[in-house]
C-alpha positions, 0 to 999 in steps of 0.5 A: 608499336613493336614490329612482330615477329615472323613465325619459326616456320618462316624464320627457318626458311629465311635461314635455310635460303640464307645457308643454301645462297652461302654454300653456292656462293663458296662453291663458286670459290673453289679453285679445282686442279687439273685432270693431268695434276690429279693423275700426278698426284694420284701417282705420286699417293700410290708409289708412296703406299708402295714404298710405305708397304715394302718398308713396314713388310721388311721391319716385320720380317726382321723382327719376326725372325728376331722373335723367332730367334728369341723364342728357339734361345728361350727353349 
């Protein structure tokens, strides 16, 4: 004789502990970096926006002065 199913609600529940028991064990996989190489990093992300910031800042400012020198020819 065939054996029966467990209902949807157990068989969810079987899936829900299965996930949750997975999750924990990838967790414990996870290799965390130092708190010095976070501050590195952190570091290295801000003096990169700076740089990043002060270079679009400029090519803006050439080419809105070449648009304003374009818009005055253009009078």
């Amino acid at each position: 004789m065939a054996e029966k199913k467990p209902n949807a609600l157990v068989r969810f529940g079987q899936g829900a502990a299965k996930f949750f028991r997975d999750c924990k064990n990838e967790l414990k996989k996870i290799v965390w970096p130092t708190p010095k190489s976070v501050f590195k990093n952190t570091g290295v992300v801000l003096a990169m926006i700076l740089i990043i910031g002060l270079f679009i800042f400029g090519l803006d400012t050439v080419f809105m002065n070449l648009l304003g020198l374009f818009m005055n020819i253009a009078k």
